[in-house]
N, C-alpha and C positions, 0 to 999 in steps of 0.2 A: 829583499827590500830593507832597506837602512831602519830600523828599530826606532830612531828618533822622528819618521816620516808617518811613520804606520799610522799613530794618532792624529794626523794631520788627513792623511787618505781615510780613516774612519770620520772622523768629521764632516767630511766633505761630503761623502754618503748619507750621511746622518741629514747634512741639510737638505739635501737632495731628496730625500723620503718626505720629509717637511714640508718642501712645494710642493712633492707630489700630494701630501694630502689635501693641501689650499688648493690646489690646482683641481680635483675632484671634489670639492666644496663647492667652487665656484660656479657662477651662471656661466653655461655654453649656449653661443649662437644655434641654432637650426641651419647647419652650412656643411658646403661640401670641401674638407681640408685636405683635398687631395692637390700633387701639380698637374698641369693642365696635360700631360703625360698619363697619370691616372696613379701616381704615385704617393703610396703615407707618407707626410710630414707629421713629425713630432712636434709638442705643442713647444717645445722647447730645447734648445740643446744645450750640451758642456762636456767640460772635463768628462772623460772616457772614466768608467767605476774603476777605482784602486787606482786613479791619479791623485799627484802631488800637485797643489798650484799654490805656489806662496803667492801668497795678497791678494789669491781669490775671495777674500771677506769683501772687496773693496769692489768687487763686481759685481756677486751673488747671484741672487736668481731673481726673476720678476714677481712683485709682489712683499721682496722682504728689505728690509732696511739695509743698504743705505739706500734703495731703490733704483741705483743706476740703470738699471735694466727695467724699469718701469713700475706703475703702482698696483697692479692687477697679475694674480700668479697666471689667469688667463691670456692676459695682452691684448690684443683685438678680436681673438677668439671668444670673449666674454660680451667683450661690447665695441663694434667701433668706435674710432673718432667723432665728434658732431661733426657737419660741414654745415658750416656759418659762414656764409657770403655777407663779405663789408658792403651794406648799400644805403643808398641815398642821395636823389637830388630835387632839384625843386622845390612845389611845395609838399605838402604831407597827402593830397591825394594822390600826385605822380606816382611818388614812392609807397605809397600803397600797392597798387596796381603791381609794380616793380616784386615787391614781397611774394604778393599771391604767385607772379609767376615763379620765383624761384623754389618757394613751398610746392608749389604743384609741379615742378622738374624733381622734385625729389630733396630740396634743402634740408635741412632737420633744426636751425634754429635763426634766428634773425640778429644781425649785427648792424646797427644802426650810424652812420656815416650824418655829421651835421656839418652844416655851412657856415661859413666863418665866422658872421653875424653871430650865430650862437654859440660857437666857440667862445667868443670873446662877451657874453653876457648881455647882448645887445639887441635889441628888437627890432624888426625889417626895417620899421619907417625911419629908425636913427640915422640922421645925416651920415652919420661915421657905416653907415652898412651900405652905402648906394655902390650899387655896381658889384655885392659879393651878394645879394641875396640867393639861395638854392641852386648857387654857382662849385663851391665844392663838397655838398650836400644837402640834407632837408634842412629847409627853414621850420624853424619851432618857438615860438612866442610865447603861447599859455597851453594850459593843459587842451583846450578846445581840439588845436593842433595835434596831440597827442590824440585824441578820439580818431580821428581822420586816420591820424599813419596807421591806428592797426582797429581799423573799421574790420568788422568780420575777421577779424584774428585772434581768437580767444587768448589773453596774455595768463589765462591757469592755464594754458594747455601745451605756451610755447617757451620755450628758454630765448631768453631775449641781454642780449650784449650791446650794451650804448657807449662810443668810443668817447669821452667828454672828459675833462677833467676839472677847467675852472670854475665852471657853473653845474658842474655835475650834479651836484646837492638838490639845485632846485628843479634841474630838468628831471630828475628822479622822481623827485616830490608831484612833479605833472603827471610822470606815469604811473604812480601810484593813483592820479586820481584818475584817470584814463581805467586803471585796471576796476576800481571799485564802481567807475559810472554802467563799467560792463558787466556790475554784479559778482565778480571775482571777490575771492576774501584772498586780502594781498600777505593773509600769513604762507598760503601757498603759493605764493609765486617764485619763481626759479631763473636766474640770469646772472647779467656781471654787468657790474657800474664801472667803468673805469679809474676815475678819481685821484689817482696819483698824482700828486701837484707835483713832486721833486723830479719828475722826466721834465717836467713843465721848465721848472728853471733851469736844468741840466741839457735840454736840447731842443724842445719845439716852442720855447715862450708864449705860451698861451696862459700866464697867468690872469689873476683877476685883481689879487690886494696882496701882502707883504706875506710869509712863510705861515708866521704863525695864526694867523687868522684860516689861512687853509686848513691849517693842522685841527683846528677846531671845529671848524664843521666836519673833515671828514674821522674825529674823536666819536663827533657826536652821530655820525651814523653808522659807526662801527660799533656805537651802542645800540641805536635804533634797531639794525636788522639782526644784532644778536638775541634780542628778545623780542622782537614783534614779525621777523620775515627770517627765521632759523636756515631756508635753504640758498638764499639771496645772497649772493659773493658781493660786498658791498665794496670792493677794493682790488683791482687787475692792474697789479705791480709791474709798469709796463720797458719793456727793454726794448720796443719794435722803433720807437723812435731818436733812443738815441742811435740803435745802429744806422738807421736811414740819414741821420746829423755827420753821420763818419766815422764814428768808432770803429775799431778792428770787435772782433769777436770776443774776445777776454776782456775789453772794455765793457762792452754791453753784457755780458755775464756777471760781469763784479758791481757795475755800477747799480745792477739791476736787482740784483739781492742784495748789496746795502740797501738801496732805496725798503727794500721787503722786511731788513732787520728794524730797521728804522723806524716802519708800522709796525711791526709785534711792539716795541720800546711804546709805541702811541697808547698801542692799547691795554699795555700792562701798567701806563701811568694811568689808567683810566680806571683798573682796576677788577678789567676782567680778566677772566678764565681764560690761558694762554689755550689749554685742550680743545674751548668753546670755541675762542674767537680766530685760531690760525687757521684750522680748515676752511672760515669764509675767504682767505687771503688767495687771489686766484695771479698767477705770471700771463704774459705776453709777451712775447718773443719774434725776433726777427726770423726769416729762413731765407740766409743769402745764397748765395751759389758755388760756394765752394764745399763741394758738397759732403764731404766724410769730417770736414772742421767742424757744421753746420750738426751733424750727429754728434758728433764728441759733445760740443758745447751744450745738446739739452741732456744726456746722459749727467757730465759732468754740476750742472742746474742740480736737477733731483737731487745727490749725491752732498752735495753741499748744503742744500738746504736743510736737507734731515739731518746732518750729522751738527749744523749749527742750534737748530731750534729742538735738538734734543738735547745738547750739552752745551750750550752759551746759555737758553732759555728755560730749560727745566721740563720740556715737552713730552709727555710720558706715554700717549697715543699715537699710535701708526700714521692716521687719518692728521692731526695736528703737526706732523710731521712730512705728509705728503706735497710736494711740490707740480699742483696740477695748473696745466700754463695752453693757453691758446696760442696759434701760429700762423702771421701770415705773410706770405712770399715778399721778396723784397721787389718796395717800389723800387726804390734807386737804383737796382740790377738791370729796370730795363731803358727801350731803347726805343729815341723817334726814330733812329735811321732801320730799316727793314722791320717795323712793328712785330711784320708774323713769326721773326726769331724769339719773338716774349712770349707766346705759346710754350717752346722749349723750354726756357728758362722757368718758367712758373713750374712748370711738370716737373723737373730736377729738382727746384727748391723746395716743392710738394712732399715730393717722395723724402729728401732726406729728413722732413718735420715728420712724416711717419715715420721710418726707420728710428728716429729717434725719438718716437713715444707719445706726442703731442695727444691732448686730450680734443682739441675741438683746430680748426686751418679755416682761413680764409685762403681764396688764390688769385691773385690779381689777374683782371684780364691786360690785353693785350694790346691795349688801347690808352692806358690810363696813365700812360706816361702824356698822351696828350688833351686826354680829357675824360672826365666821366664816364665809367665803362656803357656803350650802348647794349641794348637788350641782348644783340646775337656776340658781343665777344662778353657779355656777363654768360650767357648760355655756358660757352665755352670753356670759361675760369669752372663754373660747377661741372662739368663734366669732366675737367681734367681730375676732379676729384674722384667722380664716381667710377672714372677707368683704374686710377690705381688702387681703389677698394674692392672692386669685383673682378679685376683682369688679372691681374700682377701676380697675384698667393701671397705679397708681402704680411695679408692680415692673419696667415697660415699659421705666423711663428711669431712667438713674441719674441722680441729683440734678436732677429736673426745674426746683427753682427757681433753679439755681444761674445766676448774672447779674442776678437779678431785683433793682433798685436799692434796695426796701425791704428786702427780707434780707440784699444785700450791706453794707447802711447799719447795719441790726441787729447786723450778723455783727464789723462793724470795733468799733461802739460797746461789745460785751460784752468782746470781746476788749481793747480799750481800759481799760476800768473792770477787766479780771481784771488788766492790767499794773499799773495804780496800788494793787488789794491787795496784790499782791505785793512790792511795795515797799514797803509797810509793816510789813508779817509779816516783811521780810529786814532793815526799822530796827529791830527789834525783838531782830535776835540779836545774843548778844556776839559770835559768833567769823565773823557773817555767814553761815553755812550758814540754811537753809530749815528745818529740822530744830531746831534753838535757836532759831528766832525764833515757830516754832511751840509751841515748852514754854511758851517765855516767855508767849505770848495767853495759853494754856491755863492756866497759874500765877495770869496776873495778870483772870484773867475776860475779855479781851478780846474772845475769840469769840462767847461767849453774848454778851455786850452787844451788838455788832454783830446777833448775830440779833434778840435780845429788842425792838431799837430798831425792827429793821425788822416785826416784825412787829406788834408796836406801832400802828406807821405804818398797817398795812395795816388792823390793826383801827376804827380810827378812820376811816378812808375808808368802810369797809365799814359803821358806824355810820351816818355821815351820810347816807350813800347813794351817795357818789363814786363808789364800785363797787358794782354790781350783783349778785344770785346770786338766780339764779331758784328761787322758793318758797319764799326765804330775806327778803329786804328788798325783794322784787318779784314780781307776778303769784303770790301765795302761793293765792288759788283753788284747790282740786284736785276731780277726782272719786276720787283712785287709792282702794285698797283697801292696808289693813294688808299688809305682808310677812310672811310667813313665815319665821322663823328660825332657823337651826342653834344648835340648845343645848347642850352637854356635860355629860353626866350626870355627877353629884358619883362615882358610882360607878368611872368612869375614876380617879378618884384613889385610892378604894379598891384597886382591883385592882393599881394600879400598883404601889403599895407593898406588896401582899402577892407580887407575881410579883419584885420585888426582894430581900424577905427571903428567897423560897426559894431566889434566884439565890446570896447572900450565903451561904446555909445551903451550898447543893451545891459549890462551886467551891472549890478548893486554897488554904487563907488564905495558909499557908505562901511560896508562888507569888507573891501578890499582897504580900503582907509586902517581898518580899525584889525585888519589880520596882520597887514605889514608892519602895525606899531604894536602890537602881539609878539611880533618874531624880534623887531628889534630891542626889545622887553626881555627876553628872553637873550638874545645876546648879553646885553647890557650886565641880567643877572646871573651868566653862566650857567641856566638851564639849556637843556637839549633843546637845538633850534629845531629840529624836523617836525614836531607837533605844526609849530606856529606856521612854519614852510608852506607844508600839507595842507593846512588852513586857509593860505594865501591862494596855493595852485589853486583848490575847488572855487576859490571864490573868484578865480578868471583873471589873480593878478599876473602880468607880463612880467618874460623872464627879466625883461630888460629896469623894470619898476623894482624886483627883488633883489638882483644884484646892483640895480643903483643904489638902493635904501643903504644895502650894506657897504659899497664901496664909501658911502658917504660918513658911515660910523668907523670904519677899518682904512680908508683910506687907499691910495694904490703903489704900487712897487714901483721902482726903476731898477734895470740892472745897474751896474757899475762896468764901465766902458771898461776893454781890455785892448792896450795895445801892441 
């Protein structure tokens, strides 16, 4: 052997005893890690003892920095993935009902899907909500609503993900008091808030008021849950919508960790503990279908993230430096024409979000490209989960493809192409932070053109035939049979609004008067709004009264037309 190798093949061993001791540290499942042949699998594989791999640093082992190959020396051997089924329609006792069933199939935590009306800060009976009430999820007004969705669901017992971003703040603030009316002490409660505004202006427009007023409440509850709810991810830095807007893959990888830098910058001008507050910073991510790009790109996520917020930020902890991200199948993959091919599709885009490490997946059903998934193809979305957890052996090995030359090749190139966004999103700012170079896209269109182009692109490929979509520009034949589909009675909206007026009718105006001029008190004097929020929820003010009050002090956005 070459003398100047030797020390490089000692190393490599060295590290390798390393995970071996993490790896014997670590919590193991009660499971049988054989193949379905009756064969040992190793919890782990690599380089062969007394191999050479230059820039295997840059892969490592699961468990160690840069975590390409995942955050746990176990892998799924320690703990599976959660499976968090995205639901929600109607009103809040529908979707109640809806929960139980997927907790009693075996769910492990609840992701909460809301309807337009409350996406956009608006209460059922608002002229501007007729005709979207509990149409593309729950309707939710006051915290009342909040009681209802998780009646008999103990919220200390369940990790709970609510997908919102512009009104996030106050719908929070409901569930908080939803959690305390249950007697829970909401220092222990464990979930993810959504809250990212900048996917907001960068791809699904659902904002509420202009940049930096976002930026301030969600300041202010990135202080709230770092000292009052320590396990409570107040922040799911989400990528899953701009790829569904049309991004390629390395868009939504780069745009998605700017957005993430962007937050640490929030909350180190805020003056917290980078150590403290990045572990609450949690990803979301798309899982589209091409499927070994779809592995690269969360490998290359981890990989990036840690080596950013340990040497751009000063990050000195493992756990502060972990890039833990939820994943759910791409809508936009599937298909009105032959529905039942979206079965396929979800289970491939499943699998590659495990293979590539995903800490918790939702899985779209099959249906939901044309409506609300109905109870038997939601069945289905969760079982395609529980087949590849208990059938497959994928949970056998942590990161089984990890050395494979095609995904290591994938994994440098996304990461490669997310470094040269970045650099341009950072030409962009005046003062150089990630944060101004980000207003400045968002100001000056730049984001959406970058998506609009590429998807553009794809559309034209997809014309010609360059790409293929089965039932779509190829093998369109079928025998299937029409779906079945979950419909919302217009009457949901009736009700909604009359169980609100009697809410408004019974509840202490006075109370609510004197909370919302509290919060707006606290705006005014750059105190943390959550106190005053929480104060509001209990006192049964509507989401649509809170984020009026505020829109009326902050005002509201318009984008700037791009032609």
């Amino acid at each position: 052997m070459d003398e100047r190798a030797a020390p490089r093949a000692d190393a490599l061993e060295l590290s390798r005893q390393r995970w071996q001791r993490r790896y014997d540290a670590a919590r193991k499942r009660a499971a049988d890690f054989t193949t379905l042949s009756g064969a040992t699998t190793d919890p782990v594989y690599g380089p062969p003892p007394g191999s050479v791999v230059p820039g295997f640093e840059r892969i490592g082992w699961p468990g160690e920095y840069p975590f390409t190959r995942g955050l746990y020396p176990a892998g799924y051997r320690g703990r599976t993935w959660t499976i968090r089924q995205f639901s929600g329609f109607g009103n809040a006792r529908q979707t109640n009902e809806r929960y139980k069933m997927l907790l009693g199939a075996g769910g492990s935590g609840l992701s909460v899907a809301f309807d337009m009306p409350t996406l956009m800060g608006r209460d059922s009976d608002d002229p501007r909500a007729a005709g979207e009430v509990g149409h593309c999820g729950v309707a939710i007004d006051s915290a009342a609503d909040m009681d209802a969705l998780f009646a008999d669901i103990p919220l200390a017992d369940v990790t709970t993900s609510m997908t919102i971003s512009g009104p996030a703040v106050p719908v929070f603030c409901m569930y908080l008091a939803a959690a305390q009316r249950q007697g829970a002490d909401i220092s222990d409660l464990n979930g993810t808030l959504q809250t990212d505004i900048f996917k907001e202006y960068i791809a699904q427009k659902e904002w509420l008021f202009p940049p930096q007023p976002h930026l301030k409440l969600i300041g202010d509850l990135m202080e709230y849950c770092a000292s009052e709810i320590p396990d409570y991810k107040p922040l799911s830095v989400s990528g899953y919508h701009i790829r569904e807007a049309g991004s390629t893959a390395a868009q939504e990888l780069a745009f998605t960790l700017a957005d993430g830098f962007a937050y640490v910058e929030l909350g180190l001008s805020r003056g917290l503990d980078l150590d403290t507050f990045a572990p609450g910073l949690s990803f979301f991510f798309d899982a589209h279908i091409d499927f070994f790009e779809e592995i690269a790109k969360f490998r290359a996520a981890r990989r990036i993230w840690a080596r950013w917020l340990r040497d751009e930020f000063g990050a000195k902890t493992a756990r502060a430096q972990w890039l833990r991200f939820h994943t759910q199948t791409a809508g936009v993959s599937l298909t009105a024409q032959q529905p039942d091919n979206n079965v396929v599709r979800t289970a491939i885009e499943a699998l590659a979000a495990v293979l590539g490490g995903t800490n918790s997946l939702h899985t779209n059903a099959l249906d939901e490209v044309l409506a609300l998934p109905s109870e038997r193809s939601a069945e289905i979305a969760l079982r395609t989960q529980q087949v590849i957890m208990e059938e497959t052996g994928v949970v056998n090995v942590a990161d089984p493809l990890g050395g494979s030359w095609y995904v290591e090749a994938l994994t440098d190139g996304l990461e490669a192409e997310a470094e040269e966004i970045f650099a341009r999103i950072r030409a962009m700012s005046p003062d150089g932070t990630m944060t101004a170079g980000i207003l400045r896209g968002i100001e000056d269109g730049w984001f959406s053109s970058e998506i609009a182009e590429a998807s553009f692109d794809y559309q034209q490929k997809l014309e010609k035939g360059d790409k293929r979509v089965v039932g779509v520009n190829c093998h369109t034949g079928t025998v299937g049979m029409p779906v079945e589909i979950l419909r919302v009675s217009h009457e949901v909206e009736r009700q909604q609004a009359a169980d609100l007026s009697r809410r408004r009718a019974a509840r202490d105006q006075a109370a609510v008067d004197r909370a919302l001029a509290d919060m707006l008190a606290a705006v005014r004097s750059d105190q943390n709004v959550i106190p005053p929020m929480l104060a509001a929820a209990r006192a049964e003010a509507t989401l649509g009264e809170i984020c009026g009050a505020l829109r009326q002090e902050w005002g509201s956005y318009f984008e700037a037309p791009a032609f």
